[in-house]
Structures are given as C-alpha cells and as structure tokens.
C-alpha positions as CSV (number, residue, x, y, z in Angstrom):
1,X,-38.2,-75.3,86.7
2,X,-41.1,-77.7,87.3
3,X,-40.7,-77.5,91.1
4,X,-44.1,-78.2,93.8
5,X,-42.4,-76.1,96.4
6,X,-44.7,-73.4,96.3
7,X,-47.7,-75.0,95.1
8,X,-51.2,-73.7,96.2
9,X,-54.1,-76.2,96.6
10,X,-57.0,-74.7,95.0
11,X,-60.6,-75.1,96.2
12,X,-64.1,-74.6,95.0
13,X,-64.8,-70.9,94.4
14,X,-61.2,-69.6,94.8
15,X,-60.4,-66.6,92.4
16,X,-57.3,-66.9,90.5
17,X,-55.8,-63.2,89.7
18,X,-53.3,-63.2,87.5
19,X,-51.7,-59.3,87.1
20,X,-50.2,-58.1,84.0
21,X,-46.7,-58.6,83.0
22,X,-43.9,-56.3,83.6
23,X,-41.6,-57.7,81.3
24,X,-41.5,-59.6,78.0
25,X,-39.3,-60.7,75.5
26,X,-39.4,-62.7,72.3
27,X,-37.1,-65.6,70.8
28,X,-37.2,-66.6,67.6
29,X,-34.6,-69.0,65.5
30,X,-32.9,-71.9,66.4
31,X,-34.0,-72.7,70.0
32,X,-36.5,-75.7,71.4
33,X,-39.1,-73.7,72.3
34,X,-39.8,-70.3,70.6
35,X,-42.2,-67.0,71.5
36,X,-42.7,-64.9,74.2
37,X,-41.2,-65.2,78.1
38,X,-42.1,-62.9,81.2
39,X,-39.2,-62.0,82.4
40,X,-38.1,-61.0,85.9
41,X,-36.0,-57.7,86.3
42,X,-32.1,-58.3,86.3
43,X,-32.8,-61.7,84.6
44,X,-30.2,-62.4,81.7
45,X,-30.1,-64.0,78.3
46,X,-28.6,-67.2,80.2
47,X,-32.0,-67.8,82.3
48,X,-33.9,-66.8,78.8
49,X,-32.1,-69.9,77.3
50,X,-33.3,-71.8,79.9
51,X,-36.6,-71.2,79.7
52,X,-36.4,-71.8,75.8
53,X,-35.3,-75.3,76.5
54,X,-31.5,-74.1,74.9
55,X,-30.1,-74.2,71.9
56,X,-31.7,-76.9,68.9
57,X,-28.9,-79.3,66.8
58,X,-29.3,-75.7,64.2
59,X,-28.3,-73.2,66.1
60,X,-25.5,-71.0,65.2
61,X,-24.4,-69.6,69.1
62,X,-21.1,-67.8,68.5
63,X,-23.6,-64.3,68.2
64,X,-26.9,-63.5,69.4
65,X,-28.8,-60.6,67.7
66,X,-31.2,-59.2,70.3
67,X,-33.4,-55.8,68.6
68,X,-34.0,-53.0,71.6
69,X,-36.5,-50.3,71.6
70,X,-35.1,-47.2,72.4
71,X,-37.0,-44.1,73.1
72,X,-37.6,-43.2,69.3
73,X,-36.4,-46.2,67.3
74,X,-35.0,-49.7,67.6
75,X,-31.0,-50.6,67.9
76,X,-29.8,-54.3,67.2
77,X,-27.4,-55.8,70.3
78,X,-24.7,-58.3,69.3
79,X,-23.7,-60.5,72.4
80,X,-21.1,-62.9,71.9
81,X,-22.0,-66.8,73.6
82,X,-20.9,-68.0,76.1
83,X,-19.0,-65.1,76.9
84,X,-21.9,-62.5,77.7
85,X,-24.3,-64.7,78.5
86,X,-25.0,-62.6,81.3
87,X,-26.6,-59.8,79.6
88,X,-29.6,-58.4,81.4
89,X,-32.6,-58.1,79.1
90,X,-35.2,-55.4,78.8
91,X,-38.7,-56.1,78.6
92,X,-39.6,-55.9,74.5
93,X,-36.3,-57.4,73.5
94,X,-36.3,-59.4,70.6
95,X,-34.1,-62.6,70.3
96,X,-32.9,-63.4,67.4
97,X,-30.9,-67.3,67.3
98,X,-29.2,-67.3,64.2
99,X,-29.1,-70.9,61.9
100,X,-25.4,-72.9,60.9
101,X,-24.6,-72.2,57.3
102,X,-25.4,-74.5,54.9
103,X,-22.4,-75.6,53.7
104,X,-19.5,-78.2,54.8
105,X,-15.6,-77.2,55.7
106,X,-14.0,-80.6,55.1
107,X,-16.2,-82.3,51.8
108,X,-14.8,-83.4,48.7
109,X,-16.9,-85.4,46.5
110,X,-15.8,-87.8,43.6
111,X,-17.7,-88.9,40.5
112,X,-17.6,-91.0,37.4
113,X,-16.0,-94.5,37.4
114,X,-14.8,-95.3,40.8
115,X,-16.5,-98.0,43.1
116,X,-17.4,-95.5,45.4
117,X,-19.1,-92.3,44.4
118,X,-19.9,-90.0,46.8
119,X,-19.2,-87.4,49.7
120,X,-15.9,-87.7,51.8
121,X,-14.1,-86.3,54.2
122,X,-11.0,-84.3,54.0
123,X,-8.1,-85.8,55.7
124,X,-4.9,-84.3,57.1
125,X,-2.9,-84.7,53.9
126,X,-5.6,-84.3,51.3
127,X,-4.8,-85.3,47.7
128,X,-6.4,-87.3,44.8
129,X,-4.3,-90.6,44.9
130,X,-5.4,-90.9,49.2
131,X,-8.8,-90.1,47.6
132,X,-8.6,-93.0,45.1
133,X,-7.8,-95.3,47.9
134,X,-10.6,-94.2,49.8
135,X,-12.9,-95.0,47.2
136,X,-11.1,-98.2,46.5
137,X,-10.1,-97.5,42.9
138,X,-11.1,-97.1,39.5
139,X,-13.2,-99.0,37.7
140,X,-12.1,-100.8,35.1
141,X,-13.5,-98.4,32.1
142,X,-11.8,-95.4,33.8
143,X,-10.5,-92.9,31.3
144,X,-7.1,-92.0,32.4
145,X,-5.6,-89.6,30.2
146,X,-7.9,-87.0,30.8
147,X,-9.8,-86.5,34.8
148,X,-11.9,-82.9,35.9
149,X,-11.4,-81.3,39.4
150,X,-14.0,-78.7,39.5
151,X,-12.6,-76.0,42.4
152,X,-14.7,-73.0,43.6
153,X,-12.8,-69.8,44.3
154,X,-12.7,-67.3,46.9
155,X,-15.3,-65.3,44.9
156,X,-17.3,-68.5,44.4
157,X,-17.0,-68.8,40.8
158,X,-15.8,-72.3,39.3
159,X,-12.9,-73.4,37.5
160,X,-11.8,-77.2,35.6
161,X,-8.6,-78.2,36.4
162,X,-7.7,-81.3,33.5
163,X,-5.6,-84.0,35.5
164,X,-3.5,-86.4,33.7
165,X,-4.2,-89.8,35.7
166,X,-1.8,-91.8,34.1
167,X,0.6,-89.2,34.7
168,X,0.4,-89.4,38.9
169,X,0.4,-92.9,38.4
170,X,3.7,-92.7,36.8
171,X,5.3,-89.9,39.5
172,X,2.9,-89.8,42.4
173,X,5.4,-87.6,44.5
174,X,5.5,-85.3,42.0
175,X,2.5,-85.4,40.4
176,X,-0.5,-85.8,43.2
177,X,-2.6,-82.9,43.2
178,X,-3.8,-81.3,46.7
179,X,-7.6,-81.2,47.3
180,X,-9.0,-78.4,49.0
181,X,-12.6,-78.3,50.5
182,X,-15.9,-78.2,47.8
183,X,-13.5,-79.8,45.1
184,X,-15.4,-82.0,42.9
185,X,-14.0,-84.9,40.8
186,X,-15.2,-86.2,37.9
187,X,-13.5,-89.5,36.4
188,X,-15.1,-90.5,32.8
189,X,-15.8,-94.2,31.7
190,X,-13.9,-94.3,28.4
191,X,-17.7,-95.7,27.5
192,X,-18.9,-92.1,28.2
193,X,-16.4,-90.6,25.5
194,X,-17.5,-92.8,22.4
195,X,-19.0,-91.2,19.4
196,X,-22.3,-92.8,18.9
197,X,-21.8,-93.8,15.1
198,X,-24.4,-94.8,13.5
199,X,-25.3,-96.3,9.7
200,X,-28.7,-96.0,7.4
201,X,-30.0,-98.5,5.4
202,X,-32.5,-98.0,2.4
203,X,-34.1,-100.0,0.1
C-alpha cells in the first residue's frame, strides 16, 4: 500500500534474499494493472483488485471468471461482484475481467434531411414526432410521403418499416410511431428521388 512503516535501511554489502513465492495468481482483462500478484494465504479477490489498481472505465464487473487447477484438469469459477468479493484465491488462479458489450441500450439514430443527423438518446416516451423535435425539423426538401425506420429483431435480423410523414402530421395521436432502441431513420430529400434524365445531341 506504499507505506515506510517497515522500511529497512540498507548498507554496503548487505545481502538481499528474496525466497520463492508461495502463491500466485494472474489477471488479465479489464483492470489498471494486469499480470501476476503473490498472494498471501486467505487473501481474496477483493485485495487482488486492489493490488490491480481496480476496475478500468471497460470492465464488465457483474461476473468474474477465475480458471482453477484441480488435481487432473482445470474448472472455471464464476463469482458474482460485489457480492462474493470475498472469495479466497488459490495460488495458479487465473482472473479473467470480462469487457462491456459493444453496443448501446438507449440509441436511436436519424438520417436524411433533418438539421440534425446523428445519434440520440431514447427518452421516456420514445416516438418519431419527439424525435423530429429533437432534431429540430425537416429540412425543407424532406420527402414526406414516404420515411424508412430500419428495426433489428430479437434474432438480429433487419426489417423497413415505410412511414407515411404526412400522415402523423395530419393525426399525430394516432399516427406517431414508437421507437425502440437501434432503430434507424432515414428521411429522403425529394432531390435524392429524381430520375437523372438526361438528352444526346449529335451532329
């Protein structure tokens, strides 16, 4: 713990012995410091965390994998954080921290021809029109008749769902449509749906 208390002064010629461990462990994952620690017996996965500086911005700390020698093979160990924190460790132990899942439980993003594109938040009654005011409108070349809400289902496939903007204009208690997490609108520029036409000249 950085602590003098115990310091030894050392002098010219003095021999510095230093035995062999009697414990070890490893960490690995999603802590400050990584590697192996000496552990004392009866010291726990809570004084291991310590030593490892904690947990980094990363970690995911709701279960710790920890791998165990046993006489013939290996076993995996599943503590649950804060909660068993207090499990005694055994020298070879190897702890595994575990990283957040790369993906968001409130996002929504919104494309096309609105002032602001981008990522936002969910809110607590989540539908396109609160959305739109978010974003602060359509532009002016925003096609109404026809909007895209791509949705990903349980099985994380994607569907189009066609949304009539004029439509919850017209009846917006009726009409809104609910956004749910990962939905992704697209709103066309009536400029993006024109045919490019174009005419040859010979002679």
């Amino acid at each position: 713990n950085g602590t003098t208390q115990n310091n030894v002064v050392l002098q010219d010629q003095d021999i510095v012995k230093i035995d062999l461990y009697l414990n070890r462990v490893s960490v690995n994952g999603e802590t400050k410091r990584v590697g192996l620690f000496e552990t004392k017996p009866g010291e726990t996965f809570s004084d291991l965390l310590t030593y490892a500086g904690g947990f980094n911005q990363q970690a995911y700390t709701k279960k710790i994998k920890i791998r165990r020698n046993t006489d013939s093979q290996k076993s995996i160990v599943e503590i649950d954080f804060p909660e068993e924190s207090g499990t005694i460790l055994k020298s070879g132990d190897e702890i595994s921290i575990g990283k957040i899942l790369d993906r968001y439980d409130n996002r929504v993003e919104i494309q096309g021809a609105v002032y602001r594109e981008g990522e936002y938040q969910l809110e607590e009654n989540p539908t396109l029109l609160t959305l739109l005011e978010n974003v602060d409108g359509l532009l002016g070349d925003a096609y109404l008749n026809r909007a895209i809400i791509y949705r990903t289902n349980p099985n994380y496939t994607v569907r189009a769902i066609p949304v009539n903007l004029n439509e919850i204009f017209e009846d917006p208690e009726n009409k809104d449509i609910k956004l749910v997490k990962d939905d992704i609108i697209r709103i066309s520029s009536i400029f993006d749906l024109r045919q490019e036409q174009t005419i040859n000249i010979s002679g």
